[in-house]
C-alpha positions in Angstrom: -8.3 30.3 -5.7 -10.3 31.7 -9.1 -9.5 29.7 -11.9 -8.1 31.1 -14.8 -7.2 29.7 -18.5 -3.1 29.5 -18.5 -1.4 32.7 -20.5 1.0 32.2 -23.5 4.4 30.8 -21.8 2.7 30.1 -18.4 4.6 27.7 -16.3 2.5 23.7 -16.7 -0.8 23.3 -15.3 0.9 20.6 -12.4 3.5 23.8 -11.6 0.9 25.8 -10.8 -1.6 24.2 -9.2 1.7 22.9 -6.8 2.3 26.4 -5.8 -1.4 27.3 -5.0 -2.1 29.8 -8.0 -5.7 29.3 -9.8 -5.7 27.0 -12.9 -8.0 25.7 -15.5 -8.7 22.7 -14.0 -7.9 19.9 -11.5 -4.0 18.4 -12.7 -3.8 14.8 -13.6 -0.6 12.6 -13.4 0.9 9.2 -13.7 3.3 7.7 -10.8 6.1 5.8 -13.2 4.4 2.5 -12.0 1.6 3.8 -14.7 3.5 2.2 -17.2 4.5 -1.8 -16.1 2.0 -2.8 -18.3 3.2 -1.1 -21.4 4.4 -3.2 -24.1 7.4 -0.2 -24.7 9.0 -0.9 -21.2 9.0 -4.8 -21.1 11.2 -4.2 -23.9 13.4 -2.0 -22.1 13.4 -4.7 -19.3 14.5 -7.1 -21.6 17.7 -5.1 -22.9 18.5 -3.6 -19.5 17.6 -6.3 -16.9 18.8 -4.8 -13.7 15.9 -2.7 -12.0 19.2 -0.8 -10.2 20.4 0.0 -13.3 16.9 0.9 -14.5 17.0 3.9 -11.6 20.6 4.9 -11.3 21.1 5.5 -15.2 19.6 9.2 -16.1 18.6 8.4 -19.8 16.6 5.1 -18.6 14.9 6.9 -15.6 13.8 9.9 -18.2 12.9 7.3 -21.1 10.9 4.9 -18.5 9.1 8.4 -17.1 7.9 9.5 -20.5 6.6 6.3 -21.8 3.6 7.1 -20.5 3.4 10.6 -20.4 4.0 9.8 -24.5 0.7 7.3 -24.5 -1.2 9.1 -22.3 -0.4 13.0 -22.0 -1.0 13.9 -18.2 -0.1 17.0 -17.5 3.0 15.5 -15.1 5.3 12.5 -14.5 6.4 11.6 -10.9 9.1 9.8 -9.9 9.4 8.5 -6.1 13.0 8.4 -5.4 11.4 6.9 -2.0 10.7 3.4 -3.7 13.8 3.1 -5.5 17.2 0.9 -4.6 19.0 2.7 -1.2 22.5 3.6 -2.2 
């Protein structure tokens, strides 16, 4: 596909590249995993113990995600629901 710099309001870089159109350049991202070692989430840990709780509450999963989206700035966060507690 011909690469092309994104337009004013374009969908993400990760979007697009996903559904085959040309980008800029070659996405990067983080698996959540990215961020065990961040100081920011062992203090999470500490106040919300339970790793099920850590995946079945929505405002933990989406703070968890962006701690390292917020230190590092990929241009996406994924979340494997595959890895996570069965129900």
């Amino acid at each position: 596909a011909a690469q092309r710099a994104a337009q004013p309001g374009a969908a993400p870089l990760l979007l697009r590249a996903a559904r085959g159109e040309g980008v800029e350049r070659t996405p990067a991202w983080m698996m959540r995993q990215a961020g065990r070692y961040m100081r920011c989430y062992q203090d999470l840990c500490k106040r919300h113990t339970s790793f099920r709780e850590r995946s079945e509450t929505t405002d933990l999963v989406v703070e968890i995600s962006l701690q390292p989206y917020r230190a590092f700035r990929p241009d996406g966060v994924i979340l494997f629901s595959d890895i996570l507690t069965p129900l």
